[in-house]
C-alpha beads as a LAMMPS data file, in Angstrom:
LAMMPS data file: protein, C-alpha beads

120 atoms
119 bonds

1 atom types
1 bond types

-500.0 500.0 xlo xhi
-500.0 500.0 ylo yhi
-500.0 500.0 zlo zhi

Masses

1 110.0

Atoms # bond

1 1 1 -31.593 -264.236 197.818
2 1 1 -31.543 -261.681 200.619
3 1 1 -28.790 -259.214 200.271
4 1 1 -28.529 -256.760 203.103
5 1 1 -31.183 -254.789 205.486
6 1 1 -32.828 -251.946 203.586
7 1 1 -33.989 -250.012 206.600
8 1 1 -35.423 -251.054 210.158
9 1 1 -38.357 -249.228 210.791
10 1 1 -39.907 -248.408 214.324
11 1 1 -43.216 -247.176 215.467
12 1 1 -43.515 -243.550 217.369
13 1 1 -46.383 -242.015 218.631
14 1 1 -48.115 -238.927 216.306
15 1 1 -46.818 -235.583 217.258
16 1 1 -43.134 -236.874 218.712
17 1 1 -41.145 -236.054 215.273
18 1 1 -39.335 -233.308 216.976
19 1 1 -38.317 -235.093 220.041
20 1 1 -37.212 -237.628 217.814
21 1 1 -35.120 -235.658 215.687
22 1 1 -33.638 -234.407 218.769
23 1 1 -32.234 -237.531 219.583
24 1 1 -31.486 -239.523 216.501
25 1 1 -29.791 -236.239 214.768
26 1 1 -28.694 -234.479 217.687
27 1 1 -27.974 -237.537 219.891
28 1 1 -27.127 -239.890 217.600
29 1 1 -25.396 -237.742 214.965
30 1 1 -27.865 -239.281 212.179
31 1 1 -28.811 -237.624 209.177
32 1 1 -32.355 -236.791 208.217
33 1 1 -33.246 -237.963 205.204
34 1 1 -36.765 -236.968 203.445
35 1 1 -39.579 -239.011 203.133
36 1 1 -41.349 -239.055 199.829
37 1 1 -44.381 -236.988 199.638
38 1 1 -46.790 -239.948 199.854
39 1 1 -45.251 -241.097 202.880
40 1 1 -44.498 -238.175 204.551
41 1 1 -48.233 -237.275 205.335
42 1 1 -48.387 -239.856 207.242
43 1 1 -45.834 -238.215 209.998
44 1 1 -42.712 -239.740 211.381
45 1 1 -38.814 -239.228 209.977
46 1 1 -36.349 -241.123 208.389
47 1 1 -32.830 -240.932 209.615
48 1 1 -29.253 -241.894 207.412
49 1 1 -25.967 -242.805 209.004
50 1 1 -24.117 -244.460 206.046
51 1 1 -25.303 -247.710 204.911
52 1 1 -28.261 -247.736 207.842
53 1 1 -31.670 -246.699 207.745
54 1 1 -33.852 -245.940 210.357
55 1 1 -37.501 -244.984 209.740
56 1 1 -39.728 -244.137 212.438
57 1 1 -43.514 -244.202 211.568
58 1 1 -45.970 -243.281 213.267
59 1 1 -48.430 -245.860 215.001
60 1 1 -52.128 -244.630 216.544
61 1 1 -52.444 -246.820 219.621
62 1 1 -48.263 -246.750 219.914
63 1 1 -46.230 -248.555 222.606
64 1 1 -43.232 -248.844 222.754
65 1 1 -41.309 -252.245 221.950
66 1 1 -39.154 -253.442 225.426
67 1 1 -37.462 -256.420 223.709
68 1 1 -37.677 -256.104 220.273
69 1 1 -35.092 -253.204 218.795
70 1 1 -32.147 -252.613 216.374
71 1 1 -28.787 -253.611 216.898
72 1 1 -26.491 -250.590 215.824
73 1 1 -22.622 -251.625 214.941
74 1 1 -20.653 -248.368 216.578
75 1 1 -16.643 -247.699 216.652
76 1 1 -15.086 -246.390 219.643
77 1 1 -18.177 -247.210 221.800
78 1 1 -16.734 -245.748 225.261
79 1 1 -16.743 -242.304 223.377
80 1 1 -20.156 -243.575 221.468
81 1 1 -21.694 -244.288 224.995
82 1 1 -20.210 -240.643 226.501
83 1 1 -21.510 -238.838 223.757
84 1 1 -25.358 -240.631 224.780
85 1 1 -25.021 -239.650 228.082
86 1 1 -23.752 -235.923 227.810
87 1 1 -26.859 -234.826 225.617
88 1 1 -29.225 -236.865 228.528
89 1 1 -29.532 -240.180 226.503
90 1 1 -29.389 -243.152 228.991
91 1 1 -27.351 -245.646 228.668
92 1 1 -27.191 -248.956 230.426
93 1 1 -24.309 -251.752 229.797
94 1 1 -24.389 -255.262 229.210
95 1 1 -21.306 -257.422 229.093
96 1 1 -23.691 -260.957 228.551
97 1 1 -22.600 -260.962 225.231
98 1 1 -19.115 -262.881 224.368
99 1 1 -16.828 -260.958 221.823
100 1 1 -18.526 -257.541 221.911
101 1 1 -19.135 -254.242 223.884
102 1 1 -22.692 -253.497 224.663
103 1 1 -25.075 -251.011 225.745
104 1 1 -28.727 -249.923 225.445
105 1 1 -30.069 -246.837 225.602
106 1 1 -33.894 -245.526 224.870
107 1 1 -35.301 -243.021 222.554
108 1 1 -37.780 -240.190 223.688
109 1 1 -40.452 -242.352 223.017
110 1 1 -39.383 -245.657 224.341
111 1 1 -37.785 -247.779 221.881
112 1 1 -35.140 -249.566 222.400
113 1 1 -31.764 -249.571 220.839
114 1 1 -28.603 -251.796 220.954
115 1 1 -25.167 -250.437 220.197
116 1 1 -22.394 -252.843 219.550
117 1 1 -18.821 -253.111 219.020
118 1 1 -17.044 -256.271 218.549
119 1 1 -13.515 -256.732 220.518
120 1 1 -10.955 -257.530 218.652

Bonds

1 1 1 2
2 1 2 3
3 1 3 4
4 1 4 5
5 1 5 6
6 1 6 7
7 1 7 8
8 1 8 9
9 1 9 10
10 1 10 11
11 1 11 12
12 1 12 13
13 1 13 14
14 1 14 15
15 1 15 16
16 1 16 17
17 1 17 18
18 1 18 19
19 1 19 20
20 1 20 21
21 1 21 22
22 1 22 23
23 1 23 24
24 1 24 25
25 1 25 26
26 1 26 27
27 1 27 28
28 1 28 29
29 1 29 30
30 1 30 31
31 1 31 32
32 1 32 33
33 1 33 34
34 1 34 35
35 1 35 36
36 1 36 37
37 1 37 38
38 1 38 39
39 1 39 40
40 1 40 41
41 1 41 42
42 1 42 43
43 1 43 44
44 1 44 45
45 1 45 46
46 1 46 47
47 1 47 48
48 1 48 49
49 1 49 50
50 1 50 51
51 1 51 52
52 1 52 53
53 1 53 54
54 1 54 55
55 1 55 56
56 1 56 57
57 1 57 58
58 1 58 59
59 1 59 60
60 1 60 61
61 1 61 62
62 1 62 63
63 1 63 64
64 1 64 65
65 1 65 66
66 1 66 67
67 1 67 68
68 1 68 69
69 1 69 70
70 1 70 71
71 1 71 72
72 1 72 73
73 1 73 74
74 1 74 75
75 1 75 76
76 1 76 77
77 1 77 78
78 1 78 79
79 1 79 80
80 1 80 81
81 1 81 82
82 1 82 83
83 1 83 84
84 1 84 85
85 1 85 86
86 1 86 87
87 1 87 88
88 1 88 89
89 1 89 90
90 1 90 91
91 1 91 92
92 1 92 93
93 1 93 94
94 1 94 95
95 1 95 96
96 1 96 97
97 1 97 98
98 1 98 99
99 1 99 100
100 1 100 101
101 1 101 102
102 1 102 103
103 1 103 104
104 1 104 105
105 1 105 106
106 1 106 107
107 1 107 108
108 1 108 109
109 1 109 110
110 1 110 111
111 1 111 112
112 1 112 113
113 1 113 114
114 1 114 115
115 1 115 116
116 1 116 117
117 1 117 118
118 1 118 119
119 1 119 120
């Protein structure tokens, strides 16, 4: 029986770990978290906000994913979404789905992300 999401990982190019820490620490306000040894030669990060795992890993012929991406759960997304855009994140709304609060915004390197709040 599934349980919960361990970790979604996403694919980066080699050599972007710093722009990436940029924006999911910086940006995002995630914490890094290490990668063990084994794994960590291989490049990319890992990032930590509470329960949620991100792990970026690096891919050799890389592009980005223009659909596919995470869908975040955020609280007090107005301030989430100002917070994006003051440190140069974009951030681009979508009210087509019912119950919630919506944007997208990109990484350095492309990916996509969803951040979500439902309305209560």
């Amino acid at each position: 029986m599934i349980e919960g999401v361990d970790h979604v990982q996403l694919a980066a190019p080699a050599g972007s770990e710093d722009a990436l820490r940029a924006y999911y620490a910086d940006v995002l306000g995630m914490t890094e978290i290490p990668k063990p040894p084994a794994l960590a030669a291989r490049g990319g990060c890992w990032f930590r906000t509470g329960q949620v795992q991100l792990h970026l890993g690096v891919e050799a012929d890389f592009r980005p994913a223009r659909k596919a991406h995470p869908g975040l759960r955020v609280t007090g997304i107005d301030a989430f979404a100002a917070r994006l855009q003051t440190r140069g994140a974009p951030v681009t709304w979508d009210d087509s789905l019912p119950g919630h609060r919506r944007f997208y915004s990109d990484d350095p390197v492309g990916n996509r992300l969803e951040f979500l709040e439902p309305m209560m």
